[in-house]
C-alpha positions in Angstrom: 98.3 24.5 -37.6 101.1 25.7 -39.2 103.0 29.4 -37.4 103.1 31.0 -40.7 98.9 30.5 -40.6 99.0 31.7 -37.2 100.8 34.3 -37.9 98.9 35.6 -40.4 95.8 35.0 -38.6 96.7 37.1 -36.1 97.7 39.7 -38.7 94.5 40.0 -40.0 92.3 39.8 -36.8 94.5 43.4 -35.4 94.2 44.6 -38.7 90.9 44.4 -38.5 90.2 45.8 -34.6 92.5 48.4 -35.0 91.4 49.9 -39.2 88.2 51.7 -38.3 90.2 53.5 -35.2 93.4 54.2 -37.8 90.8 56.1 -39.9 89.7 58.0 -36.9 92.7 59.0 -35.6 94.0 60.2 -38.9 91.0 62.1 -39.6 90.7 63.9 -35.7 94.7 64.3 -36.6 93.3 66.2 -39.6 91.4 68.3 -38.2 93.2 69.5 -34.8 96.2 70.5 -37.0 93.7 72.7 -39.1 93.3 75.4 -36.1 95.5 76.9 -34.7 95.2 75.9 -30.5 94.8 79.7 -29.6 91.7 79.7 -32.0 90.1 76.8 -30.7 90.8 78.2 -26.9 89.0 81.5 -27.5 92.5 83.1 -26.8 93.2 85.2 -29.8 90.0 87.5 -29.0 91.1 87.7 -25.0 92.5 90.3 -23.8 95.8 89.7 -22.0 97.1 92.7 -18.9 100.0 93.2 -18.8 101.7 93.1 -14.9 100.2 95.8 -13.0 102.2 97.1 -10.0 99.9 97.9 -7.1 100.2 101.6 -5.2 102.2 101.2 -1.8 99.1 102.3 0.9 97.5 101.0 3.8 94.9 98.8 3.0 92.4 96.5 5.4 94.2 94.0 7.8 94.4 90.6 6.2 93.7 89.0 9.6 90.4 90.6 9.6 89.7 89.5 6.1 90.5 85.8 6.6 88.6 86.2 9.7 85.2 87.0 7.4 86.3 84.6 4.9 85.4 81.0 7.1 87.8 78.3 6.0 90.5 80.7 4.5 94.3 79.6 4.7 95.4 82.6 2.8 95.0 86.1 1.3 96.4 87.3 -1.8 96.5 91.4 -2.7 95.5 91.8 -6.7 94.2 94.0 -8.6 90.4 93.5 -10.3 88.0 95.9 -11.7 90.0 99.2 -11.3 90.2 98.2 -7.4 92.9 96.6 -5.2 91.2 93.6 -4.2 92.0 90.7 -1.3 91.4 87.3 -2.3 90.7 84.5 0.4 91.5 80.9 -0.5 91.5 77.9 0.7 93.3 74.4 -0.2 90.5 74.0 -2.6 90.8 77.4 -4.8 89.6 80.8 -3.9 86.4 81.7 -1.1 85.7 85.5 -1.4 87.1 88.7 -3.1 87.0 91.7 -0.2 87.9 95.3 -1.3 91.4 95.8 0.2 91.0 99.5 1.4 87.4 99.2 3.0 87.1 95.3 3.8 84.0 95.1 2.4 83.2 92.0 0.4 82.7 91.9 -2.9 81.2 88.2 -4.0 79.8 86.5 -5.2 79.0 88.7 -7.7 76.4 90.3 -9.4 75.6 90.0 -13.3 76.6 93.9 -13.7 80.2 92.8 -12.7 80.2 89.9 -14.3 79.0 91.6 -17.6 82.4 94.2 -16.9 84.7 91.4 -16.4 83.0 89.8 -20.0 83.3 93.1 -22.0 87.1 93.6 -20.3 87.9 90.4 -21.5 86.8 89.7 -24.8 88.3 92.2 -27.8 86.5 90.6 -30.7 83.6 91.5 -32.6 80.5 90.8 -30.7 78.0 91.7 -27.7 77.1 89.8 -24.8 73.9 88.8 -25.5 73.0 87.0 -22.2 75.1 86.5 -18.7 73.5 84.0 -16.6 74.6 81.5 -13.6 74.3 78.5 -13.6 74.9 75.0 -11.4 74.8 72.5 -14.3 77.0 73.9 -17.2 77.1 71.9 -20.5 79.8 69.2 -21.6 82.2 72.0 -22.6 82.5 73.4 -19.0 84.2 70.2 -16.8 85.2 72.7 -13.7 83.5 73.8 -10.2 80.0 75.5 -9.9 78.2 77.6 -10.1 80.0 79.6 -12.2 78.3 82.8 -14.3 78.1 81.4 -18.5 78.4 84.9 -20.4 77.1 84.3 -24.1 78.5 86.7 -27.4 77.1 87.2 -30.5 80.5 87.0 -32.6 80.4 84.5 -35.6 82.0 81.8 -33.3 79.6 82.0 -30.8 82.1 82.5 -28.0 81.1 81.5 -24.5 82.9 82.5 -21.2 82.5 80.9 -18.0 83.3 83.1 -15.0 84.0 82.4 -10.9 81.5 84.2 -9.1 83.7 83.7 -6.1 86.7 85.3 -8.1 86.1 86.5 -10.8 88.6 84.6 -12.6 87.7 83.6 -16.2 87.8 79.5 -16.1 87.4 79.0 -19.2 86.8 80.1 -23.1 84.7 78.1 -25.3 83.1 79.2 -28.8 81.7 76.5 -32.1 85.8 75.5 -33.2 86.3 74.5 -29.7 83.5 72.2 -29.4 84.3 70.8 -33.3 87.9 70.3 -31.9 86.3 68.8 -28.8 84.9 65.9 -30.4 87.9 65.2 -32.5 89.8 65.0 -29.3 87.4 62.4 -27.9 87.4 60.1 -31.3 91.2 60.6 -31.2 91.8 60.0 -27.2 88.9 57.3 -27.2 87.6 58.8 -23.8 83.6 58.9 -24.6 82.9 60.4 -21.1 85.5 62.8 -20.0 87.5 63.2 -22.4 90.1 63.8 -20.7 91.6 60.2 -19.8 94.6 59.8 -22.4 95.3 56.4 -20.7 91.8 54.4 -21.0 91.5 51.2 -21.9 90.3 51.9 -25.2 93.5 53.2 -26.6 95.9 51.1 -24.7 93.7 48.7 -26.7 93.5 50.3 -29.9 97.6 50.8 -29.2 98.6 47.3 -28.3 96.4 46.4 -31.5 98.6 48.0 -33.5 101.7 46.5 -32.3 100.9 43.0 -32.4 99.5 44.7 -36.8 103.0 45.9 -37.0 105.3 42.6 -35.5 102.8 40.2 -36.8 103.5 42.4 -40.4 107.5 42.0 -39.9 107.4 38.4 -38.9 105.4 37.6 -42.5 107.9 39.8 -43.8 110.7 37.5 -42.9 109.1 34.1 -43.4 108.1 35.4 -47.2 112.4 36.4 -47.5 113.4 33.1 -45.9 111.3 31.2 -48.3 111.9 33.0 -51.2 108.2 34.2 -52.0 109.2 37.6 -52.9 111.9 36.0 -56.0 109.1 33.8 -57.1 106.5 36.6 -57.3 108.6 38.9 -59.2 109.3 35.6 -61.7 106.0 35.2 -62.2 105.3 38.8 -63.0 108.0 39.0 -65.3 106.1 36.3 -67.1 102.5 38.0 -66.9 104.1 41.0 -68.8 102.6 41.3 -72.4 104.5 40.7 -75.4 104.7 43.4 -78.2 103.0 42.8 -80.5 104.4 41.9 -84.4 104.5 45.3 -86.7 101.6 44.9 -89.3 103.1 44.3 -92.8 103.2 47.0 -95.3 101.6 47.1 -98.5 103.5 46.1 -101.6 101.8 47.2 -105.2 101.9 45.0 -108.1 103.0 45.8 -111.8 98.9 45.6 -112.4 98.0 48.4 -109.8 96.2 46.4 -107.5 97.0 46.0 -104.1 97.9 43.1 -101.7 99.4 42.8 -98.4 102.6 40.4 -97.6 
């Protein structure tokens, strides 16, 4: 079999893997450049604090706290709620929040903080109309449980998910985040996680349209070489249509009838 048939073979067959997944990641391309990230990341309705320096006083004795918190490497000083609070952590991310001037520890915590940390956070229009913990969060949450879900009734239906252990809000989800979500998947090709930017799928879909692309170039070439691009524009020179002849005009005769040339 001749290369050129090989060649074009080949064309076709990555044409044809990789023109479904083209249309795809045009369209997911579409629509993530439509909203803006902080939109789809619930961060234009969060409220951001601004550094806050913390009151030089004695507080509890970090050794005392770590010695409550079981497993704890470390203690950080912060500020939460309108309190100066210790945090214990460990390699893994953070144990137990303790009140710094009376020791006494604070998680995990209750829905009534969890509702305060909610309402502190989020400065759009809506009301929390359910806080609830949970073990086994949806596909939008992909992070350590439990973890407290806290549900508003804004038009985006926002949804943040909250450490109990630390109060820390892990993540903001509302309706464009999950319509950007899947997007993301169709564009990334991860079906699972949708995190892996590197499956198999798009290296694929990617070396697909490569060999589309070289296989493309090398027809290219063997077209120039052979002179196929001269001949076609010959023979569509010759397919133009010719004008047509002007119709004759009308001559009258000395009688005052009428006859054409």
């Amino acid at each position: 079999m001749k290369a050129k048939t090989w060649v074009q073979r080949i064309h076709l067959w990555a044409g044809l893997i990789l023109g479904i997944q083209v249309l795809l990641w045009m369209a997911s391309g579409v629509i993530m450049s439509w909203f803006p990230i902080e939109m789809v990341r619930g961060e234009n309705v969060a409220f951001i604090s601004p550094p806050i320096e913390l009151e030089a006083q004695a507080y509890a004795s970090p050794g005392g706290i770590i010695a409550q918190a079981a497993g704890a490497t470390s203690v950080e000083l912060k500020r939460f709620g309108g309190r100066v609070v210790y945090l214990a952590s460990n390699a893994d991310g953070a144990i137990a929040m303790f009140d710094a001037s009376s020791g006494e520890r604070l998680t995990p915590l209750k829905e009534r903080d969890v509702r305060g940390i909610a309402k502190q956070d989020f400065v759009g229009d809506g009301e929390i109309v359910s806080a609830r913990l949970i073990s086994f969060p949806p596909q939008e949450y992909r992070r350590e449980t439990p973890v407290w879900r806290v549900d508003f009734d804004d038009k985006y239906n926002t949804r943040l998910y909250i450490s109990p252990s630390s109060g820390e809000v892990r993540a903001r989800r509302n309706d464009i985040w999950r319509l950007y979500d899947f997007f993301w998947m169709l564009h990334i090709m991860d079906y699972e996680d949708r995190e892996d930017f590197n499956n198999p799928l798009v290296m694929t879909a990617a070396a697909a349209g490569l060999v589309f692309a070289l296989s493309g170039i090398i027809i290219v070439i063997m077209r120039l070489t052979r002179g196929r691009y001269k001949h076609d524009l010959m023979l569509l020179a010759r397919a133009k249509p010719r004008k047509r002849d002007a119709p004759s005009k009308k001559t009258e005769i000395s009688d005052g009838s009428e006859t054409r040339d």
